[in-house]
Residue frames as qw, qx, qy, qz and C-alpha x, y, z in Angstrom:
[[0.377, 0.644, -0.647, 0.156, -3.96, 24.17, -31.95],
 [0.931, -0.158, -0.327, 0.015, -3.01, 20.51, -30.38],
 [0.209, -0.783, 0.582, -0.071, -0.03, 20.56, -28.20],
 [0.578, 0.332, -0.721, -0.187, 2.72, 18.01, -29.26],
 [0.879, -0.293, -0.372, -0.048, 2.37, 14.55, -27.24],
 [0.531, -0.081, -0.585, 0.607, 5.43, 15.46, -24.86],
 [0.109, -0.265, 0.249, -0.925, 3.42, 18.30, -23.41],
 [0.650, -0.400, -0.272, -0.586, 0.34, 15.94, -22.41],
 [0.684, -0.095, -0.715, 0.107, 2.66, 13.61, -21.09],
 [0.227, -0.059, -0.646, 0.726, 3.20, 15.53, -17.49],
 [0.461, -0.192, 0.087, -0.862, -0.17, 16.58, -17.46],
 [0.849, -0.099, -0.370, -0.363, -1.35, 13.64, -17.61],
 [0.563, 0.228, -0.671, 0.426, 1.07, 11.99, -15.16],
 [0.049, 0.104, -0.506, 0.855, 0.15, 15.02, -12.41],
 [0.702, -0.211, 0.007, -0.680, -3.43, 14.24, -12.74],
 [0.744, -0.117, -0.642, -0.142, -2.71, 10.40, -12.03],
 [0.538, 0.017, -0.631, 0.558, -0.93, 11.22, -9.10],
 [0.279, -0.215, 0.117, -0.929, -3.49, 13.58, -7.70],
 [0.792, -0.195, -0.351, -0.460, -5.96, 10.70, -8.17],
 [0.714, 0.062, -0.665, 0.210, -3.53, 8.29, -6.68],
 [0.177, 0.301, -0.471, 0.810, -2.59, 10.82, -3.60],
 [0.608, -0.348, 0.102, -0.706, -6.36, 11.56, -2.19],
 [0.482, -0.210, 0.598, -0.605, -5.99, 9.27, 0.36],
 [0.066, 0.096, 0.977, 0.176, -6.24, 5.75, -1.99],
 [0.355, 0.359, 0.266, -0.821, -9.41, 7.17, -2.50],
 [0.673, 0.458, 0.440, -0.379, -11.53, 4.53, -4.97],
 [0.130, 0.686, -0.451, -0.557, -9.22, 3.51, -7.33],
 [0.908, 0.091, 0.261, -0.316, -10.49, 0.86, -9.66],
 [0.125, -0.481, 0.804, 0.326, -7.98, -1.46, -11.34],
 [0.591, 0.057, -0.648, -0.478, -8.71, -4.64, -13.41],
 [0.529, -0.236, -0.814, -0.040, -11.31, -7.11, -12.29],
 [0.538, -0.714, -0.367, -0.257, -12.94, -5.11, -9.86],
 [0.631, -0.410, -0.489, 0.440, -10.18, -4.27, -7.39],
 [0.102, -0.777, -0.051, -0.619, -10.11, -1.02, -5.80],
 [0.616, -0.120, -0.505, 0.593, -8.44, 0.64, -2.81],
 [0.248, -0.928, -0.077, -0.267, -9.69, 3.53, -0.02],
 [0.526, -0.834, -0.084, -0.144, -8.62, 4.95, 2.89],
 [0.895, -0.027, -0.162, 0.415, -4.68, 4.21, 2.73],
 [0.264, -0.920, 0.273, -0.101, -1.91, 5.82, 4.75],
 [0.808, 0.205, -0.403, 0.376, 1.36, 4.80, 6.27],
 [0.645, -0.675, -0.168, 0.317, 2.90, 5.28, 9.45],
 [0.337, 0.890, -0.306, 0.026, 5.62, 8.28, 9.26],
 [0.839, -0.076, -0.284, 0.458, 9.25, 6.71, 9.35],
 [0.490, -0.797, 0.153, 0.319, 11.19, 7.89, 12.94],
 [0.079, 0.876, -0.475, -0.039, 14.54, 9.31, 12.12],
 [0.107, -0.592, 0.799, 0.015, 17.23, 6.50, 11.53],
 [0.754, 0.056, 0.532, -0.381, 14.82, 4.08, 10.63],
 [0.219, -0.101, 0.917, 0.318, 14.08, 1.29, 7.83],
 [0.123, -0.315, -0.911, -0.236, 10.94, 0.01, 8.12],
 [0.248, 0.090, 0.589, -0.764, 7.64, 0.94, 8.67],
 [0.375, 0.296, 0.871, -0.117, 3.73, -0.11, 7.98],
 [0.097, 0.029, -0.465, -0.879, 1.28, 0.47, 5.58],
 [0.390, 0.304, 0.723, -0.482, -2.73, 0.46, 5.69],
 [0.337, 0.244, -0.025, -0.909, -6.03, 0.34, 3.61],
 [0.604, 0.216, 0.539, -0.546, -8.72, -0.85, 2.51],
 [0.252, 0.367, -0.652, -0.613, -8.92, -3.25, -0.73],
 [0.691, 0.083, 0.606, -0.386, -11.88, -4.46, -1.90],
 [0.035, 0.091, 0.879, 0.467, -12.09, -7.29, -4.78],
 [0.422, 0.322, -0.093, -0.842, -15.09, -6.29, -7.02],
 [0.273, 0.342, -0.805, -0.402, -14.80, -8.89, -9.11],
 [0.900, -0.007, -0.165, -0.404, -16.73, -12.46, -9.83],
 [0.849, 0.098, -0.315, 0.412, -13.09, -14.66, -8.83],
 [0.645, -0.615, -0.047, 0.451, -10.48, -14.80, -5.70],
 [0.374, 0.826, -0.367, 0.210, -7.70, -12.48, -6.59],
 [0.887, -0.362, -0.093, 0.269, -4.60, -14.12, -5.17],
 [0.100, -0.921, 0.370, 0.064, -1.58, -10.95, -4.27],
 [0.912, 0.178, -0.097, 0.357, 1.61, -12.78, -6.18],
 [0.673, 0.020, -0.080, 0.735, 3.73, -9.91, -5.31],
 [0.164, -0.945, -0.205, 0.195, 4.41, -6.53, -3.71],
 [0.686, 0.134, 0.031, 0.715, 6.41, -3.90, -4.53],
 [0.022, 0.961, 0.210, -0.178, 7.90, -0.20, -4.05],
 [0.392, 0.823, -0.064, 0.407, 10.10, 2.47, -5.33],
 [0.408, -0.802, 0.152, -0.409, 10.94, 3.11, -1.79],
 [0.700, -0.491, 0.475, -0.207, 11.76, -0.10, -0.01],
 [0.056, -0.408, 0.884, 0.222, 14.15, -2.79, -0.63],
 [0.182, -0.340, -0.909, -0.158, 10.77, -5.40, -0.45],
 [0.603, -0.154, 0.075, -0.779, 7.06, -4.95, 0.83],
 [0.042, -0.059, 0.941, -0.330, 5.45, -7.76, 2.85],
 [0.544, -0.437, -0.333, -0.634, 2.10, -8.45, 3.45],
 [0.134, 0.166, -0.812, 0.543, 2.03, -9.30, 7.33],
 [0.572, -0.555, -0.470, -0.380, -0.58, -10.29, 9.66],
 [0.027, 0.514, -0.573, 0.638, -0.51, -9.73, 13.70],
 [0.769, -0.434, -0.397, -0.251, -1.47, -12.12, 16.21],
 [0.353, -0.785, 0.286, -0.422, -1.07, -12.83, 19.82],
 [0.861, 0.035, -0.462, 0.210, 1.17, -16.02, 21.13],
 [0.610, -0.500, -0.466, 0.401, 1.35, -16.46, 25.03],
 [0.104, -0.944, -0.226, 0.219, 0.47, -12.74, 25.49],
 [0.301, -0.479, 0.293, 0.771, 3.39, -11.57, 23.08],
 [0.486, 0.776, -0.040, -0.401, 2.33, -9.50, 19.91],
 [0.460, -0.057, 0.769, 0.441, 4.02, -11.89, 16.96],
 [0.312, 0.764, -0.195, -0.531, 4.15, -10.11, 13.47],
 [0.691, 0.089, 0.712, 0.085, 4.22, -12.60, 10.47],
 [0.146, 0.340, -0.513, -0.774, 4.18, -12.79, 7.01],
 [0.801, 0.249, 0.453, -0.301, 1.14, -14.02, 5.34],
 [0.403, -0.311, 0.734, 0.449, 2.14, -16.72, 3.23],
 [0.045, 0.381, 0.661, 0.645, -0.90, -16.74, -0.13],
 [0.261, 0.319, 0.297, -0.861, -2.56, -13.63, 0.64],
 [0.040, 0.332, 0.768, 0.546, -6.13, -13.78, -1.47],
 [0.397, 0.177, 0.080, -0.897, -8.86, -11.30, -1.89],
 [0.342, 0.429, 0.835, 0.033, -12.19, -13.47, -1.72],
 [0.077, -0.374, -0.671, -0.636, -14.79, -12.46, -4.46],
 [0.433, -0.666, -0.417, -0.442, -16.87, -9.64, -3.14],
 [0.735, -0.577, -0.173, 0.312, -14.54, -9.18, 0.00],
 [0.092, 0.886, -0.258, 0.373, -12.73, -6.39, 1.05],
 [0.730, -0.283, -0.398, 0.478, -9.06, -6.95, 2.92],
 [0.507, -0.858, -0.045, 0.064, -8.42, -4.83, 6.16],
 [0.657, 0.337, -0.326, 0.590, -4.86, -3.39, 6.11],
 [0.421, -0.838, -0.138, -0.319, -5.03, -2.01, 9.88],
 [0.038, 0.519, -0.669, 0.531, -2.69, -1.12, 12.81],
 [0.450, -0.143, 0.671, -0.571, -2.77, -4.34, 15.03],
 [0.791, 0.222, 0.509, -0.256, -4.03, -6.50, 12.33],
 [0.799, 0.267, 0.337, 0.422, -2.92, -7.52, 8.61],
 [0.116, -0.905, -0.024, 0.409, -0.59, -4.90, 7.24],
 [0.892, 0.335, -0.049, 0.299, 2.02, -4.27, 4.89],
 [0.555, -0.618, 0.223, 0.510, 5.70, -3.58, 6.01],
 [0.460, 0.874, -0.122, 0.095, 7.49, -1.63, 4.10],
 [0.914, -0.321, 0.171, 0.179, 11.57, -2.93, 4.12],
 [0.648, 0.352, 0.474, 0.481, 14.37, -2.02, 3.45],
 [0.258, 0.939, 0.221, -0.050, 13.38, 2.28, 3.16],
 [0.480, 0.488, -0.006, 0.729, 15.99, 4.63, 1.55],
 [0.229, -0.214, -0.355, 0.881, 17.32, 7.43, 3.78],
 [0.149, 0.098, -0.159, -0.971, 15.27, 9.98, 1.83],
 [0.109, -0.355, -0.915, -0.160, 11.81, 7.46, 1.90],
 [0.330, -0.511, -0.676, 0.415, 10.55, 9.45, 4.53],
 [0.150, -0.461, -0.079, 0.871, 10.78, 12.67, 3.67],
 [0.055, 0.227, 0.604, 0.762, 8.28, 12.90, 1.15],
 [0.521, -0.094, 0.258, -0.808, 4.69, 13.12, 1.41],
 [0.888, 0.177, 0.004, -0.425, 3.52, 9.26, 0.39],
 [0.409, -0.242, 0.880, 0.008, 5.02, 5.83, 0.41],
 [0.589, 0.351, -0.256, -0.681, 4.11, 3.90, -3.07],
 [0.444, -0.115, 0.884, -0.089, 3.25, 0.31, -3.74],
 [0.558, 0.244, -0.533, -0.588, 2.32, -1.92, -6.79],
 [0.607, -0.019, 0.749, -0.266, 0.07, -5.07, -5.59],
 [0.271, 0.292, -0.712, -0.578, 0.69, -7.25, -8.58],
 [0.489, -0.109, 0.655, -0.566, -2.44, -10.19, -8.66],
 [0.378, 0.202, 0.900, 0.079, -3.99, -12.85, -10.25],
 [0.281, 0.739, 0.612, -0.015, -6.56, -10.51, -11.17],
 [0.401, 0.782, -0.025, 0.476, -4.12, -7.36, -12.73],
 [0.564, 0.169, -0.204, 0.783, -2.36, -4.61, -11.22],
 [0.351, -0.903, -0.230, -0.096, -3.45, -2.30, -8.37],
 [0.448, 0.283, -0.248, 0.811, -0.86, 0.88, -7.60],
 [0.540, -0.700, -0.446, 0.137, -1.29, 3.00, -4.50],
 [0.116, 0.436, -0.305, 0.838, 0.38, 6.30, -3.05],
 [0.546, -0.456, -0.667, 0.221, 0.02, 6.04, 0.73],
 [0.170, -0.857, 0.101, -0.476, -0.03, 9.55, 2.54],
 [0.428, 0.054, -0.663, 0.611, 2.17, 9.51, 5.72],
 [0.137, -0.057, -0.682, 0.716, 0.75, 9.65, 9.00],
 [0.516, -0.170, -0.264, -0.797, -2.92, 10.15, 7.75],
 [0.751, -0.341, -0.465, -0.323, -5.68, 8.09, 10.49],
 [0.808, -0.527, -0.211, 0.156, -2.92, 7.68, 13.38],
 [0.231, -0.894, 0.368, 0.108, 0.06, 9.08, 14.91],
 [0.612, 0.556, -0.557, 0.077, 3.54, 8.27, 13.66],
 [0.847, -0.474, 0.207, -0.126, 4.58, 5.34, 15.74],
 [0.184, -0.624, 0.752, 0.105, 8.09, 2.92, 16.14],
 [0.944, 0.119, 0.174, -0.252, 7.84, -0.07, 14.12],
 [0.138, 0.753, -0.624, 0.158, 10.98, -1.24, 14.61],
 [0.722, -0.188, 0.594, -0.300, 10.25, -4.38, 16.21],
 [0.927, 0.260, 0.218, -0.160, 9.83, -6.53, 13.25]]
């Protein structure tokens, strides 16, 4: 006996998000991209904003070029980059992010990141912080864990 198509649909749903949850954990998308090791800082009480990390590496034979970020969560998503200017920590947007061919970008505390902007009261209080890197080369979704690789920190500055 089949079950009728609205009973596969939430199975099927709770197994993407299982995949999606482990910790960005090798998820291939079109044209070779794929994402590990992501997390997110937890957001502090009374906050907005806070960062996102991980590893994405373009498979592919061509640049992917990131046209746009989004979440469920946050009013916007950024892609940022950190650098130092006369010994003060200066937090940027990067202005045409691109994944070279065969090159993996770094999403790290202290170096390129995305900001999350913008969070709902209730952002925080799940277990994961989601994002949809739209790209030249398709669509790559993501469920960040909270507070997975570093302590929750203030990122309130930007």
């Amino acid at each position: 006996m089949s079950l009728p198509n609205t009973s596969r649909r939430p199975a099927a749903a709770l197994l993407l998000t299982l995949a999606m949850v482990a910790g960005c954990s090798e998820q291939p998308a079109p044209a070779g991209l794929s994402a590990a090791n992501g997390w997110a800082r937890a957001v502090p009480p009374g906050k907005t904003v806070t960062a996102g990390f991980a590893e994405i590496a373009n498979r592919g034979a061509s640049d992917c070029r990131i046209d746009s970020l989004a979440s469920g969560q946050a009013e916007r998503v950024e892609l940022h980059t950190t650098s130092m200017d006369g010994g003060v920590m200066r937090m940027r947007p990067i202005a045409e992010p691109t994944i070279g061919a065969g090159e993996v970008l770094r999403l790290a505390p202290g170096g390129d990141h995305l900001m999350f902007i913008g969070l709902g009261e209730h952002a925080g209080h799940g277990d994961a912080l989601d994002v949809t890197l739209v790209t030249s080369c398709g669509e790559l979704e993501l469920l960040l864990p909270f507070g997975r690789g570093a302590p929750a920190g203030d990122h309130s500055h930007h």
